[in-house]
C-alpha positions, 0 to 999 in steps of 0.5 A, spaced: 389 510 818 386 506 813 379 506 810 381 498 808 378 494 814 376 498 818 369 499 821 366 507 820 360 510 822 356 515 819 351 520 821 345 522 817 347 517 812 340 516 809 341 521 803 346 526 800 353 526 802 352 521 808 350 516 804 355 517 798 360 516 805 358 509 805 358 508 798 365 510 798 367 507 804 364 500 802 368 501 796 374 503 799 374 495 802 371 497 810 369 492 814 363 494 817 359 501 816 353 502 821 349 507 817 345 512 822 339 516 821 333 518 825 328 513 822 333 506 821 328 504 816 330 510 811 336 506 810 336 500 805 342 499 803 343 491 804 351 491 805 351 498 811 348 496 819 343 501 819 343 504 826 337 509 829 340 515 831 338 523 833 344 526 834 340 531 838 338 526 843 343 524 848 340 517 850 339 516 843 346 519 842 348 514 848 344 508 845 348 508 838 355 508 840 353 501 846 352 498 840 358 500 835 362 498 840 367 497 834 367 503 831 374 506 829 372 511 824 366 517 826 364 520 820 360 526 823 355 528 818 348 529 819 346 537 820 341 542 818 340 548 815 333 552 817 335 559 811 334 563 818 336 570 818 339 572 825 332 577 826 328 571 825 327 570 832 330 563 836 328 557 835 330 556 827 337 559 830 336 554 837 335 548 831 341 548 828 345 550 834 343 544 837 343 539 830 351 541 827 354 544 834 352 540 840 350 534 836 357 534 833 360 535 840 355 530 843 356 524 838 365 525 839 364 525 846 361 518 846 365 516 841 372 518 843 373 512 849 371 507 844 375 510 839 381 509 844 379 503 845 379 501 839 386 503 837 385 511 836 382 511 830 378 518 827 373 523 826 370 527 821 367 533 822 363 536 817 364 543 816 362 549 811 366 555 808 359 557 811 364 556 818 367 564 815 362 567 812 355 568 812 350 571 808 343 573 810 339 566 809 345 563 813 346 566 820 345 560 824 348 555 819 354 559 819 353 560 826 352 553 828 358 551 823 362 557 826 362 553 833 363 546 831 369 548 827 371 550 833 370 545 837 373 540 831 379 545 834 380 543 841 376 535 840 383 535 836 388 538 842 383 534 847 383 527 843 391 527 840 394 522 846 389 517 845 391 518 838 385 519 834 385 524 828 380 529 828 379 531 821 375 538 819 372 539 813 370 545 808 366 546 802 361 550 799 355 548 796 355 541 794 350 537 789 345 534 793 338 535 796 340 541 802 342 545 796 338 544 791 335 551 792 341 554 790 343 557 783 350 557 782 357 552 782 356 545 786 360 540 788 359 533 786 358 529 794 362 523 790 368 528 789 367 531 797 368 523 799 374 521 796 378 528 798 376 527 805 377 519 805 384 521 802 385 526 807 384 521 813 389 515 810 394 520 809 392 524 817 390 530 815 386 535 820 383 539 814 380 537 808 379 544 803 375 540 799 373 545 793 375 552 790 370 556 794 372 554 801 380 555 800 377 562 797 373 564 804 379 562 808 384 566 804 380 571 805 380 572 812 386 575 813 385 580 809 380 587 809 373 584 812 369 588 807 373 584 801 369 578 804 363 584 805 363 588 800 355 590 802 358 594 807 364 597 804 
């Protein structure tokens, strides 16, 4: 599809990566982008729709997608990372379940009828090279993302004859608030953006958008303790 003149909806788009998804979108020549967030009014930017929007709650959820009716774009961005360890008990491990997986799931299955109303369209699930590997302060985030790349797999089959796209994205860390604990190589949210956006007009069901993540799934194919060498 084409990013000029369409209408696209971004979740979690108040900050970081979400709102350089606007930005670039706005750039790009869209229409009309509905900007969500939890608190609408963290949303400032005069030229996006800024949209109220949890995607943990169902008739929040439900609420968004009766007023974007017009939606021909679903960025499904918004997403949590708690640095829960899998011993750490469950609520932090049940946050982030329910932020990346079941709200991702929850916010296509409102949106896919509209989108085939609207022509078919796409989403964008964004994803981690954390859906391959985990470490000890990622194992519900890498479990939450692990089970959204799945379900970006059967949206994919589920939603191919309305003819709506369905594009997974993978990346390490990106240069923005969630990962500004981390002392290592950062990818630019601007440089994620445009890869993706590339990636949607040119009908792409997978964006590898850095070195890190084309390197983890290159990996899984091979000894799991070159992925692990902790337990070799």
């Amino acid at each position: 599809m084409k990013i000029n003149g369409s209408v696209a909806l971004v979740t979690g788009a108040n900050r970081g990566l979400g709102k350089a998804f606007t930005e670039e979108l706005l750039a790009r020549g869209a229409s009309k982008v509905y900007a969500t967030a939890r608190v609408a009014a963290s949303i400032t930017d005069p030229r996006v729709v800024p949209l109220q929007l949890d995607v943990t709650d169902p008739a929040s959820v439900a609420a968004a997608a009766k007023q974007a009716g017009d939606v021909q774009l679903l960025i499904n961005n918004a997403g949590i990372a708690t640095g829960a360890g899998i011993l750490d008990g469950d609520e932090a491990l049940r946050r982030e379940m329910e932020t990346n997986y079941f709200g991702t799931v929850r916010v296509a299955h409102e949106f896919a009828p509209i989108l085939a109303a609207n022509g078919g369209g796409a989403i964008v699930n964004v994803l981690s090279a954390l859906s391959w590997f985990s470490l000890p302060t990622t194992a519900g985030y890498s479990a939450s993302k692990s089970a959204a790349w799945a379900a970006t797999n059967a949206l994919r089959l589920a939603l191919h004859d309305q003819g709506t796209l369905v594009t997974g994205v993978h990346i390490g860390y990106i240069d923005t608030d969630m990962a500004a604990h981390v002392d290592g190589p950062k990818v630019a949210p601007q440089h994620v953006v445009a890869q993706v956006l590339d990636g949607v007009e040119e009908g792409l069901p997978e964006v590898l958008a850095d070195d890190v993540s084309r390197q983890v799934k290159s990996g899984l194919s091979g000894d799991l303790r070159n992925l692990y060498p902790a337990i070799a």
